[in-house]
VOPAGU-2260 file (C-alpha; in pm, 1 decimal, decimal comma):
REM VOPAGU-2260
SITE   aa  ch    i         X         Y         Z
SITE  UNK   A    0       0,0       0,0       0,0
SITE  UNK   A    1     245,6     285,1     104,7
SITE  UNK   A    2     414,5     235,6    -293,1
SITE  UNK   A    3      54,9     345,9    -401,1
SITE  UNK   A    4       3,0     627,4    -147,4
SITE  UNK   A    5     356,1     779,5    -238,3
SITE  UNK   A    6     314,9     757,3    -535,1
SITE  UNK   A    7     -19,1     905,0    -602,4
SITE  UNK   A    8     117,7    1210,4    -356,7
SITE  UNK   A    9     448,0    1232,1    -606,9
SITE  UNK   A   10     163,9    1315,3    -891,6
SITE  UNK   A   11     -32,1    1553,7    -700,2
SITE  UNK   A   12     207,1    1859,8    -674,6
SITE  UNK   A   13     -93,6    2094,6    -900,8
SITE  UNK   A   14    -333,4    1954,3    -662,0
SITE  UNK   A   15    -128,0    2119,5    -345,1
SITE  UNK   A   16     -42,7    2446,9    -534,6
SITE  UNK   A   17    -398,1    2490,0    -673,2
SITE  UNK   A   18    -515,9    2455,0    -277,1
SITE  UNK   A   19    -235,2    2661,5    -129,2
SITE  UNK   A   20    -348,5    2930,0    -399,5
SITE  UNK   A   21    -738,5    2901,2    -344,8
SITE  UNK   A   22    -663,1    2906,6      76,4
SITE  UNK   A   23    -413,4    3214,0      68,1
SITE  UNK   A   24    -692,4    3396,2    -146,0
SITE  UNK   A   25    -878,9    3398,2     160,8
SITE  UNK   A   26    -699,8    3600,9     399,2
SITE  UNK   A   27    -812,7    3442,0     760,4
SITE  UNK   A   28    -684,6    3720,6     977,0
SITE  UNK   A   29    -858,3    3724,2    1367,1
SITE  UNK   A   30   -1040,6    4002,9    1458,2
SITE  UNK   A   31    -798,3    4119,2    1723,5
SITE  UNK   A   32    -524,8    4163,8    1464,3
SITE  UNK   A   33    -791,2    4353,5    1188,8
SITE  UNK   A   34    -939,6    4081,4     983,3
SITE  UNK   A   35   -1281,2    3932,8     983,4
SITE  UNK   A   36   -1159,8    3576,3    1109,9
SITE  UNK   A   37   -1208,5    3229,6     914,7
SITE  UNK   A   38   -1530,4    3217,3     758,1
SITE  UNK   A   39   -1504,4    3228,0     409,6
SITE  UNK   A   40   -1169,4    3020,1     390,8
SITE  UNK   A   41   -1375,1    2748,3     588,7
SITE  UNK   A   42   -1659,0    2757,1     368,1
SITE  UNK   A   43   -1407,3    2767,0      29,8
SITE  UNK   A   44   -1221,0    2451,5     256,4
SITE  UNK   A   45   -1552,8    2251,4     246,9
SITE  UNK   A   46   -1662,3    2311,9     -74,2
SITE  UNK   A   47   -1354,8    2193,8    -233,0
SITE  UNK   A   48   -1310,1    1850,1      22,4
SITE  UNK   A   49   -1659,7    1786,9    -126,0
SITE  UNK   A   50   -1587,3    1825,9    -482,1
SITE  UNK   A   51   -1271,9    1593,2    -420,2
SITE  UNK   A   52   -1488,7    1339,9    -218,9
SITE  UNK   A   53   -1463,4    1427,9     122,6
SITE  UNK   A   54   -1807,7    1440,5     255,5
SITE  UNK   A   55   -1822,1    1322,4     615,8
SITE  UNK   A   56   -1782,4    1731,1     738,0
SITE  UNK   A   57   -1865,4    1876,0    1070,7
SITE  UNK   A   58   -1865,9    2188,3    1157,8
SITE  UNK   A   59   -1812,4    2352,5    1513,4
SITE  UNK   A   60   -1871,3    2711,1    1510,1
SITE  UNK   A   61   -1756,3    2957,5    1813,5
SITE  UNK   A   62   -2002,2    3220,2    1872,4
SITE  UNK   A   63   -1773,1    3577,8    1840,1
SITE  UNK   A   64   -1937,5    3906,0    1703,6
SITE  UNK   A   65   -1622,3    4079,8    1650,9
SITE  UNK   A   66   -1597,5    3812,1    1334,8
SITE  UNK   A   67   -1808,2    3759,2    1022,2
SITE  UNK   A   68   -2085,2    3580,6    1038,6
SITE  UNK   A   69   -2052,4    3636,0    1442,0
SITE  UNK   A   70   -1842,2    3335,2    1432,2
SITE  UNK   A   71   -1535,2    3129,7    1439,5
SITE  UNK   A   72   -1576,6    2821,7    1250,8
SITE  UNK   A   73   -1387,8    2484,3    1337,3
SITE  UNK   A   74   -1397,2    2205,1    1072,2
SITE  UNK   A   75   -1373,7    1798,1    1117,8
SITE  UNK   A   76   -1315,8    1527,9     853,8
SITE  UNK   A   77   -1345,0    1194,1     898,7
SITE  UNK   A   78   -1216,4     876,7     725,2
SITE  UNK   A   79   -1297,8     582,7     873,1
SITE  UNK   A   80   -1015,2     342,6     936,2
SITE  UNK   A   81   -1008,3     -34,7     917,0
SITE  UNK   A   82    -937,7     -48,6    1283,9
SITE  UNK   A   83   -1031,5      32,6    1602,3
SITE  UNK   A   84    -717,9     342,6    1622,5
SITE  UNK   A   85    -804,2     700,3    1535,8
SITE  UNK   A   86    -545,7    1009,6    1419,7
SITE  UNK   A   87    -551,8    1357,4    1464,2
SITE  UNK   A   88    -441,5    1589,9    1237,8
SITE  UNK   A   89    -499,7    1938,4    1348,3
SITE  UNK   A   90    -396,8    2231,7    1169,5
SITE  UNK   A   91    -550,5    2565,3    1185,5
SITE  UNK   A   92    -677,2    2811,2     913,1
SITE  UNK   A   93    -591,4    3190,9    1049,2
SITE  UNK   A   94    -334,9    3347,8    1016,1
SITE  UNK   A   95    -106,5    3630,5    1099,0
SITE  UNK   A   96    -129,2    3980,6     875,3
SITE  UNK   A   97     117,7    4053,7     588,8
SITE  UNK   A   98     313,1    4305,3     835,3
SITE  UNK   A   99     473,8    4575,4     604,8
SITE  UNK   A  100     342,0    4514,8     254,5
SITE  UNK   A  101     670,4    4686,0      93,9
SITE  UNK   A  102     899,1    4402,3     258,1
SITE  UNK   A  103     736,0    4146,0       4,3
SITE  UNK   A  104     800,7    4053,5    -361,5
SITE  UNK   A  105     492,4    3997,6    -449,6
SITE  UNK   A  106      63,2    4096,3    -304,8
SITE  UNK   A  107     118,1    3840,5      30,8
SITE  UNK   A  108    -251,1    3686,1     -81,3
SITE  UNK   A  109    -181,3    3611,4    -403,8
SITE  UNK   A  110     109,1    3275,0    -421,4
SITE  UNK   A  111     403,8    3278,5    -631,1
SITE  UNK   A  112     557,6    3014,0    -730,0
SITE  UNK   A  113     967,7    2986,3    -735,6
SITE  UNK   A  114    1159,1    2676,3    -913,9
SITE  UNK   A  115    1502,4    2787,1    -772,5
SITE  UNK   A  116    1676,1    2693,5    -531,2
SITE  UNK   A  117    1596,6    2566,6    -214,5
SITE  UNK   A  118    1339,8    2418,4    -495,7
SITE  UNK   A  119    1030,7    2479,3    -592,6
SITE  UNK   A  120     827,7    2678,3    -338,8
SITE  UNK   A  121     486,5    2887,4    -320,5
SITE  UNK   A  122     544,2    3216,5    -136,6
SITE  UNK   A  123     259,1    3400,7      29,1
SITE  UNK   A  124     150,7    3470,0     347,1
SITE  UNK   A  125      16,5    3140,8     545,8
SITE  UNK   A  126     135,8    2910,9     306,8
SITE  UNK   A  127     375,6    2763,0     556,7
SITE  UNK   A  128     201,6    2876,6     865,1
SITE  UNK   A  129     -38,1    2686,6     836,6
SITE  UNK   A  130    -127,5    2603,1     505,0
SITE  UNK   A  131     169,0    2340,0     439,2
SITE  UNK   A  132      49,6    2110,6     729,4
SITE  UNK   A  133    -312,8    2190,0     630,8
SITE  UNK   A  134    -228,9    2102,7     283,5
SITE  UNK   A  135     -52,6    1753,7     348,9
SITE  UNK   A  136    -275,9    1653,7     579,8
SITE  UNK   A  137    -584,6    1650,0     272,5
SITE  UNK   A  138    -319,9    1555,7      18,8
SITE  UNK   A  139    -253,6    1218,6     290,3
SITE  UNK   A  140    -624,9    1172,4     358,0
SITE  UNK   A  141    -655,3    1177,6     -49,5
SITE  UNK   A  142    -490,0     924,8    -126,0
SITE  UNK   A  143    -638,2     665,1      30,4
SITE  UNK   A  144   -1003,8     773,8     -97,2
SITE  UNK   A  145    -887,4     852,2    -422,6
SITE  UNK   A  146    -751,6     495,7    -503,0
SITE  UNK   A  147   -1005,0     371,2    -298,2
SITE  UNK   A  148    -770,7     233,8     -37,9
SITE  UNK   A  149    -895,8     245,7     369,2
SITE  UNK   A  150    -660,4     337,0     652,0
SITE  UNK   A  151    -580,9     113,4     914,4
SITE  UNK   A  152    -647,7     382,3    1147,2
SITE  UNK   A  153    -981,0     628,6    1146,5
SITE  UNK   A  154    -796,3     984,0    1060,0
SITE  UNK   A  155    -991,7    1296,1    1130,4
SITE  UNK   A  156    -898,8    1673,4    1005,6
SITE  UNK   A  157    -951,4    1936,4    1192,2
SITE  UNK   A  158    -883,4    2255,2    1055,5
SITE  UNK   A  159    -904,4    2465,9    1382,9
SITE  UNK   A  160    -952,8    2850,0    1424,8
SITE  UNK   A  161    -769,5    3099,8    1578,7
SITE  UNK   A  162    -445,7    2946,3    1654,4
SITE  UNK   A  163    -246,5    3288,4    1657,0
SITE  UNK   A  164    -466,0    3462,4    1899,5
SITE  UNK   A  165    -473,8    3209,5    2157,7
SITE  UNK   A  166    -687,8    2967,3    2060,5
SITE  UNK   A  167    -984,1    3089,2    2284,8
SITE  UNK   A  168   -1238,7    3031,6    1991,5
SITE  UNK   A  169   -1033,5    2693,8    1856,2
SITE  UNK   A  170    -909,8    2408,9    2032,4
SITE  UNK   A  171    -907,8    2534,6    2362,8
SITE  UNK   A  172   -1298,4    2641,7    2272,7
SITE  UNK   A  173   -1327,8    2281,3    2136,8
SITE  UNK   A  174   -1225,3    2127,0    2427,1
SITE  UNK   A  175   -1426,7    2312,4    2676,4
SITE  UNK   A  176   -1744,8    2265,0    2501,3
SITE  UNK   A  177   -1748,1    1959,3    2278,3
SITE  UNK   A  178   -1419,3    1784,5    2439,1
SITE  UNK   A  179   -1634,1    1449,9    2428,0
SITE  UNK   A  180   -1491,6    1422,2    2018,7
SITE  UNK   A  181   -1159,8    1321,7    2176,8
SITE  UNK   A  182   -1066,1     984,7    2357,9
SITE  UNK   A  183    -769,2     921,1    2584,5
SITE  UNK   A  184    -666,8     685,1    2350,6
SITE  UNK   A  185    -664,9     891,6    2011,0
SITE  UNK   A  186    -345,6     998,0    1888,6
SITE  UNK   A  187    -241,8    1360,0    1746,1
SITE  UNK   A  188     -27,0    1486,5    1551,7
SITE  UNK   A  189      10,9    1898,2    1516,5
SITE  UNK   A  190     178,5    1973,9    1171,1
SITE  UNK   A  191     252,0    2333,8    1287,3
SITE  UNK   A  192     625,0    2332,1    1476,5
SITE  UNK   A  193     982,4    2127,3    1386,5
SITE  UNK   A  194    1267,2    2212,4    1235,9
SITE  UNK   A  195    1451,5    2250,6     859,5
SITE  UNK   A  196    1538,6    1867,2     829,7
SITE  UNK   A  197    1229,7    1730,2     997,8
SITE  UNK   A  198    1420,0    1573,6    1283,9
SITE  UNK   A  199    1235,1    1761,1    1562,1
SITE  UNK   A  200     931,4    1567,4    1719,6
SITE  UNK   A  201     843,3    1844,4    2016,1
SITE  UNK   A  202     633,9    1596,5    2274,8
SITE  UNK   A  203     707,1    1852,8    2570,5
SITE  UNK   A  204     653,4    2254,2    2623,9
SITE  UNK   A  205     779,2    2490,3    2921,5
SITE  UNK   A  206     507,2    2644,9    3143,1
SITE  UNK   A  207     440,0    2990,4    3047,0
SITE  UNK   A  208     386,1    3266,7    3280,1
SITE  UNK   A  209     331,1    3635,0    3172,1
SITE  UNK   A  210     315,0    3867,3    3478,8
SITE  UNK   A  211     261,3    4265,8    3495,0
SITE  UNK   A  212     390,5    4438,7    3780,0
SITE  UNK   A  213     289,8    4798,4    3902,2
SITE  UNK   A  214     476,6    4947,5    4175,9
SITE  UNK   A  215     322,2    5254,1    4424,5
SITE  UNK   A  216     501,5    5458,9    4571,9
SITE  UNK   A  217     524,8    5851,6    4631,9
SITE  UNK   A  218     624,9    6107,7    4385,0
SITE  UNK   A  219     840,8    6375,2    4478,6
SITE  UNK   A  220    1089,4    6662,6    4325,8
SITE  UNK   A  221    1376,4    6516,0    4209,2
SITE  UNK   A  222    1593,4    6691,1    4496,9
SITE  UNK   A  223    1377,8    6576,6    4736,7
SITE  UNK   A  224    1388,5    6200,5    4740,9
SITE  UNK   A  225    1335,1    6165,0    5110,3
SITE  UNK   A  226     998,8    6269,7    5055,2
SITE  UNK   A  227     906,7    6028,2    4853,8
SITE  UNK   A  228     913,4    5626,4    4779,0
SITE  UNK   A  229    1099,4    5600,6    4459,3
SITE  UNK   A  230     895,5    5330,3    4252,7
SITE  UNK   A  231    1142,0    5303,0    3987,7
SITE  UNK   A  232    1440,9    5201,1    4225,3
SITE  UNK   A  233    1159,6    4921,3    4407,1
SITE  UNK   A  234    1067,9    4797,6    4060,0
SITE  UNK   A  235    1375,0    4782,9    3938,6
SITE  UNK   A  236    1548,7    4608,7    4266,7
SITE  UNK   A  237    1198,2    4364,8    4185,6
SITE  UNK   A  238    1279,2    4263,1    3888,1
SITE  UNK   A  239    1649,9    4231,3    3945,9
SITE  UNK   A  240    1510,3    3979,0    4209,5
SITE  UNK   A  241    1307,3    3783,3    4039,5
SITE  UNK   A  242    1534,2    3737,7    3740,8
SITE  UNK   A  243    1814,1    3613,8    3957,3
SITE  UNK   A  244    1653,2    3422,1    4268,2
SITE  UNK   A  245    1377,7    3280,5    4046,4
SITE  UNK   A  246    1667,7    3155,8    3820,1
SITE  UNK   A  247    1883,8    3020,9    4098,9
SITE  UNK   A  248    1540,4    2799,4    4285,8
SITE  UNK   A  249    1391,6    2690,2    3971,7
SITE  UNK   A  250    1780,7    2636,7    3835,5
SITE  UNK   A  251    1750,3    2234,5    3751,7
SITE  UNK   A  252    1825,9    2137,8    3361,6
SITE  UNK   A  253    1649,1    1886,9    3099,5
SITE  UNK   A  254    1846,5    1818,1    2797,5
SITE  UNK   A  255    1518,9    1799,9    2655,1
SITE  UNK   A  256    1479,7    2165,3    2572,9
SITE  UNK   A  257    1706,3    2442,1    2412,8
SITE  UNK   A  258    1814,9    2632,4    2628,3
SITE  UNK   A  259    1801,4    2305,4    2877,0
SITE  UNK   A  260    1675,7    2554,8    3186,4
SITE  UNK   A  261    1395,2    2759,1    3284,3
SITE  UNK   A  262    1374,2    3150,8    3205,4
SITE  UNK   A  263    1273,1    3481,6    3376,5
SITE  UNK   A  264    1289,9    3726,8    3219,6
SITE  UNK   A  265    1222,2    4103,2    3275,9
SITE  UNK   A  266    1071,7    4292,3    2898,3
SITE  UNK   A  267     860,1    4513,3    2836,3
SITE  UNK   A  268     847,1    4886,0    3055,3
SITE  UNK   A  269     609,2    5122,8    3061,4
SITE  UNK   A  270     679,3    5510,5    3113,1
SITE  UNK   A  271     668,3    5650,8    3404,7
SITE  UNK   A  272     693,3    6032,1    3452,5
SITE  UNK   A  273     765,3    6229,7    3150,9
SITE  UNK   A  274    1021,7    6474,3    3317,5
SITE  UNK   A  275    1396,5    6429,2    3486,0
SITE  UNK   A  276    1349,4    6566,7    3794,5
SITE  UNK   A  277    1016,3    6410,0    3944,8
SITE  UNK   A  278    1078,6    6083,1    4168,5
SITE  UNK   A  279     810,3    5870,9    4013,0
SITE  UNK   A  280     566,8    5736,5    4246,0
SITE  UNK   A  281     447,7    5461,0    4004,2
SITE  UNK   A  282     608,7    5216,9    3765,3
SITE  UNK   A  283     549,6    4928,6    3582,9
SITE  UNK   A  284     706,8    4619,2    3410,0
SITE  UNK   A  285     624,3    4284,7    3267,7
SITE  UNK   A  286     832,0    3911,1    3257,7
SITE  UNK   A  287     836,2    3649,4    3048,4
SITE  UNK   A  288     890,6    3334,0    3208,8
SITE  UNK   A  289     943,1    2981,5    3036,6
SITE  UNK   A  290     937,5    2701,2    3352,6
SITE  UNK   A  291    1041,4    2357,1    3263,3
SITE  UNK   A  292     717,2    2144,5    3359,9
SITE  UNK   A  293     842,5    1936,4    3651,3
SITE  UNK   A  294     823,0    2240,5    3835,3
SITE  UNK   A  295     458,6    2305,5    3979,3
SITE  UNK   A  296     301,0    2682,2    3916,0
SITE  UNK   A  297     169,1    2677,0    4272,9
SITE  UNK   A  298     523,6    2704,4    4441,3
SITE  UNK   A  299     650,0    2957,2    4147,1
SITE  UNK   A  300     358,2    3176,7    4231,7
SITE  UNK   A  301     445,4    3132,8    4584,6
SITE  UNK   A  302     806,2    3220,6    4537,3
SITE  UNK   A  303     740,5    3532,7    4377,9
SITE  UNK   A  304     460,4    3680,6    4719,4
SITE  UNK   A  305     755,8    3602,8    4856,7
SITE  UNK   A  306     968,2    3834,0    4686,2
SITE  UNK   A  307     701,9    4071,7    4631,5
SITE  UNK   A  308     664,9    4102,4    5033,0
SITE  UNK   A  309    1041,8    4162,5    5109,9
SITE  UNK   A  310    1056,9    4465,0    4812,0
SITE  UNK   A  311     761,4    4620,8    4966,4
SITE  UNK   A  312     882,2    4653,2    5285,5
SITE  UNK   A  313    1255,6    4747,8    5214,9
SITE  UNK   A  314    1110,2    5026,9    5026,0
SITE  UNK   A  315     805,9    5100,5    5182,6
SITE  UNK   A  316     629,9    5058,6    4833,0
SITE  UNK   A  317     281,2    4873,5    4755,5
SITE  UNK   A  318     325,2    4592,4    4459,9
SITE  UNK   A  319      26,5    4430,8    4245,7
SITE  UNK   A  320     109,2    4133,4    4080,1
SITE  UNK   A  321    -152,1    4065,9    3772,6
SITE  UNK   A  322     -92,4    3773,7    3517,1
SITE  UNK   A  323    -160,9    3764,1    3136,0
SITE  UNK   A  324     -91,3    3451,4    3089,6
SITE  UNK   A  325     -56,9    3142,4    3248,7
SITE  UNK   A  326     -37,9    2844,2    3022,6
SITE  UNK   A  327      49,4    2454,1    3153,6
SITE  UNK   A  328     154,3    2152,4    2992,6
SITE  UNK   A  329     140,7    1840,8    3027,9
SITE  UNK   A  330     460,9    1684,1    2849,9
SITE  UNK   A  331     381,7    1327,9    2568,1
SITE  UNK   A  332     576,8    1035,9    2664,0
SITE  UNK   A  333     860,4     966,7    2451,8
SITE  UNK   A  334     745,9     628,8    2404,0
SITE  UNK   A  335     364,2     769,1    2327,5
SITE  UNK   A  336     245,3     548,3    2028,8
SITE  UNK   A  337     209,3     859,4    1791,8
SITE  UNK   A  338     588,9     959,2    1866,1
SITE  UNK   A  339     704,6     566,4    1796,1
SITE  UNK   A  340     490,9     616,9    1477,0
SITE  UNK   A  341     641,0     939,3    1357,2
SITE  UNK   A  342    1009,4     821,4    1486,9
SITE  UNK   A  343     898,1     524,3    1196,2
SITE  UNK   A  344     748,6     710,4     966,5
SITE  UNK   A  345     968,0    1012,7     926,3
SITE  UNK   A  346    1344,2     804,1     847,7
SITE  UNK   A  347    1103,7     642,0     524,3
SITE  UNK   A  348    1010,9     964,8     356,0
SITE  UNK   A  349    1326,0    1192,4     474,3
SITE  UNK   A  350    1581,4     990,4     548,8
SITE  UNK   A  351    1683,3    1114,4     876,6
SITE  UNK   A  352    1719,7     998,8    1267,8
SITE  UNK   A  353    1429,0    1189,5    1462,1
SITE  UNK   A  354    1439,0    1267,0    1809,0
SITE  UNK   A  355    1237,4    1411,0    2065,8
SITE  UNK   A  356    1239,0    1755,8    2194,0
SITE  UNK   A  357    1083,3    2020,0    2411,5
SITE  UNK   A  358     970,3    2384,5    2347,2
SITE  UNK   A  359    1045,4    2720,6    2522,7
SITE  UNK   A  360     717,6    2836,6    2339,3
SITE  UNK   A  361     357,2    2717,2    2361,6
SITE  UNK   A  362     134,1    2510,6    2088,1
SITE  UNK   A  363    -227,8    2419,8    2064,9
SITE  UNK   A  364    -134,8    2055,7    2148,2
SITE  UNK   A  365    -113,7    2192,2    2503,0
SITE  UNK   A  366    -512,9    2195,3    2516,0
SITE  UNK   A  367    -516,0    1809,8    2492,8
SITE  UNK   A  368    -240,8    1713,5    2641,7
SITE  UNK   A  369    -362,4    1828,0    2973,6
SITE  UNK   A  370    -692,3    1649,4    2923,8
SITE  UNK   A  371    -446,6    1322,0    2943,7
SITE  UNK   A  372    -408,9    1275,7    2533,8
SITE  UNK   A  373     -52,8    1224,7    2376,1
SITE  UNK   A  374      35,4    1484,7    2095,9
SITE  UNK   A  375     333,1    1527,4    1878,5
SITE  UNK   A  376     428,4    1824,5    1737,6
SITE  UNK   A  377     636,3    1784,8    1396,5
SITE  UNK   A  378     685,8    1897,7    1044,7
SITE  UNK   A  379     933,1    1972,0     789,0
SITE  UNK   A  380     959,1    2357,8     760,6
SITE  UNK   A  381    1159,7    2616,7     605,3
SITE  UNK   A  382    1062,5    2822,2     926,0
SITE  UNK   A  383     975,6    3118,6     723,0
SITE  UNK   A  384     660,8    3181,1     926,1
SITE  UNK   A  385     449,1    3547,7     963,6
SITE  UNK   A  386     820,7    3665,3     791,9
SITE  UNK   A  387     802,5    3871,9     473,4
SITE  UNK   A  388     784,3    3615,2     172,3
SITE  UNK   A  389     713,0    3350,4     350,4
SITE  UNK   A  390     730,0    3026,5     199,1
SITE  UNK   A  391     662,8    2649,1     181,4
SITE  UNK   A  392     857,0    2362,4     -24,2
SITE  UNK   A  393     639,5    2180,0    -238,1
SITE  UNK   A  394     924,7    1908,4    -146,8
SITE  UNK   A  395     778,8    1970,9     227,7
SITE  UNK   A  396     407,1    1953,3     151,8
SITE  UNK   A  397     428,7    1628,6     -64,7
SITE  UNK   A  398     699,1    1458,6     164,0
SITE  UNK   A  399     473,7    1526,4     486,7
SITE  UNK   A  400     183,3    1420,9     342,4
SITE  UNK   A  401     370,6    1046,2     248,4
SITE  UNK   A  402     462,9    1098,1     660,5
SITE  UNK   A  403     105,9    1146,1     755,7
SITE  UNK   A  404     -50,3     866,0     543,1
SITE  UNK   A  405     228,7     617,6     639,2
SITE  UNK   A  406      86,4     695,9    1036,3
SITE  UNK   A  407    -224,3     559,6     944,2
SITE  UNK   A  408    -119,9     235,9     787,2
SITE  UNK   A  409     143,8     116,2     987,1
């Protein structure tokens, strides 16, 4: 079987450019970043799995009046398999805007096709984020039903919404509201993350925690600091702090991830007063913090009251903590059944030894894996993603669709 299903996704290069083409048409841009979100590239996506024979479509739509239609559409295929086993394959439809216009060789909705080297690629914006996994996934599905061949395992699409913003109105909407489509047992594979030779199966993520911090104080003239609590000497001592004790208790390393340790890290500050000589009584700044997932959030939270207390009274200053964003994850086994698969799967089409890995960043597979099912993150990418020109390798589309299908039969 897998000499038929290569080779029918060798011949099917003007099938992948003609979708690519049709999908980038459709800018699918959230509402938060100035677009109208993924209706009419959903309804375009169903109309053309139907003319191609892909019929067994369900639609989940999240109810959001900032978008047209007032929602944000989600989209499931299923093939059944010969088996009992199903597959995941979950890409998403937004994506990111152009950014500056002038930076690209050609309109960013409109694809352009290259035959030079790296080889032949289709340039436009989405095409690799997400549009190549997207892409492979139908081209894999394809060609089974078009040679009339049945997977071993049941593979469903789902083409999920808003992966750029968060996710609120995709999986993570999915799972809150219709989370009884997934069993413990399914297996899922996320075609959105990896690395330039496809060797990169990401089964793990960091904890993510973005904090603001606002400091009070009292203003005073600038030659007159004992009448006043300098908030910009507090904040700064606080996030001096945090950076460095926060580094040294949560210091432990996992060769897993790259860098192999957990992060905090002061970044963005806001102003405070506009002139030189005014002690500012308030001041604010944000960190970034990447936590490798043994460590629990509880005692990192705890950790930084503690902190927090000791800078308020040294300085006689008040301190409000406020998160915007707090994301855990459980981490895939790397013996999970879809990573043995992929570790398989990938050396037949590419030729190379995969191993696992773990992310300082944060995916959609996070959403299931902490309602207890295994997800792999993988693809082949240029990594050209929500950069001017980006691209995808038709190489890349056609060779992770082969990788896709082979997960099904084997």
């Amino acid at each position: 079987m897998k000499d038929k299903l290569f080779a029918w996704i060798d011949n099917a290069q003007s099938l992948a450019v003609e979708l690519e083409t049709e999908l980038t048409k459709r800018p699918a841009v959230s509402p938060e970043s100035g677009g109208e979100g993924e209706l009419d590239k959903c309804l375009f996506l169903e109309s053309w799995l139907k003319t191609h024979g892909i019929t067994n479509l369900e639609r989940y739509d999240a109810p959001d009046s900032t978008a047209k239609g007032g929602i944000r559409p989600n989209l499931i295929a299923t093939i059944p398999g010969s088996g009992d086993g199903r597959l995941w394959i979950m890409s998403h439809m937004d994506v990111v805007p152009p950014g500056e216009e002038k930076l690209w060789d050609n309109d960013p909705w409109t694809v352009m096709r290259k035959d030079d080297p790296p080889g032949a690629r289709l340039i436009g914006r989405g095409v690799e984020d997400n549009q190549q996994g997207l892409v492979a996934s139908v081209l894999a599905v394809l060609s089974f039903t078009k040679q009339g061949l049945k997977p071993n395992l049941t593979i469903k699409l789902l083409f999920a919404a808003d992966e750029e913003v968060g996710s609120a109105y995709g999986i993570e909407w999915l799972v809150n509201n219709h989370g009884a489509l997934f069993k413990k047992d399914d297996m899922v594979l996320v075609p959105d993350g990896g690395d330039i030779k496809g060797e990169f199966i990401e089964i793990s993520e960091k904890n993510i925690l973005w904090m603001r911090f606002a400091t009070r104080g009292r203003q005073a003239h600038g030659s007159r600091p004992d009448l006043g609590e300098n908030a910009f000497i507090a904040g700064s001592d606080l996030a001096v702090r945090l950076h460095h004790e926060l580094s040294a208790k949560f210091g432990d390393h996992d060769p897993l991830f790259d860098p192999d340790y957990s992060t905090f890290q002061p970044t963005k500050k806001e102003a405070n007063v506009p002139n030189i000589n005014t002690i500012p009584g308030e001041d604010v700044f944000y960190m970034d913090m990447r936590v490798l997932p043994r460590h629990s959030t509880e005692l990192l939270l705890a950790e930084i009251d503690r902190i927090k207390a000791e800078v308020e009274a040294k300085y006689r200053v008040t301190v409000t903590c406020s998160q915007i964003q707090l994301m855990q994850s459980t981490p895939t086994a790397a013996d999970a059944p879809i990573v043995k698969k992929l570790s398989t799967a990938i050396p037949e089409v590419y030729h190379v030894t995969p191993r696992p890995v773990g992310i300082g960043g944060g995916t959609v597979a996070a959403y299931l894996r902490n309602i207890g099912i295994d997800c792999a993150v993988w693809t082949k990418t240029q990594e050209t993603l929500h950069q001017p020109n980006e691209y995808a390798l038709l190489d890349n589309i056609l060779g992770d669709a082969k990788v896709m299908a082979l997960l099904a039969v084997n």
